[in-house]
N, C-alpha and C positions, 0 to 999 in steps of 0.2 A: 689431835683434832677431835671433836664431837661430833661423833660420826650421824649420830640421828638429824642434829643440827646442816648439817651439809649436804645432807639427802634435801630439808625442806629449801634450803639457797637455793641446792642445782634443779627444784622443781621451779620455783619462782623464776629462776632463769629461766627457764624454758619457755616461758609465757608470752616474754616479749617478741624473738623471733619468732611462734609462731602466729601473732598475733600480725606480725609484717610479712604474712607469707612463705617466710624462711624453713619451710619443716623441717628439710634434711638435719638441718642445724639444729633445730628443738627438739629431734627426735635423738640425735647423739646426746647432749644434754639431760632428757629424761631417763635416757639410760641409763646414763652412770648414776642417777637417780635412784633407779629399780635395782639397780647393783646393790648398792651400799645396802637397801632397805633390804632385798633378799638375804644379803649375807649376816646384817643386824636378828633378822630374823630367823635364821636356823642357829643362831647363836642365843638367844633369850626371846622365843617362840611365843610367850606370853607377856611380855611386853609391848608388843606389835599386833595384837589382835586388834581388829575392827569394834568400836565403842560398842555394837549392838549387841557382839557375845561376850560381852565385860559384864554383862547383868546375871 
């Protein structure tokens, strides 16, 4: 699985619940979100920088 790829799905997911008032639900969702991206990131720290300190 493409994990970078699956962090942005289970963001996109999250959108629509709370977009219906569901937070509980969007907020489990964005988690495993922050999950994958955390772990992505202590794993290749400079691929996952913020575009501003890319310059």
């Amino acid at each position: 699985m493409f994990l970078p790829g699956r962090a942005v799905s289970l963001n996109n997911q999250s959108n629509r619940p709370a977009e219906l008032g569901r937070n509980k639900e969007a907020l489990v969702v964005i988690g495993r979100a922050v999950e994958i991206r955390e772990r992505l990131a202590t794993v290749h720290p400079g691929a996952f920088l913020p575009t501003s300190q890319l310059r």
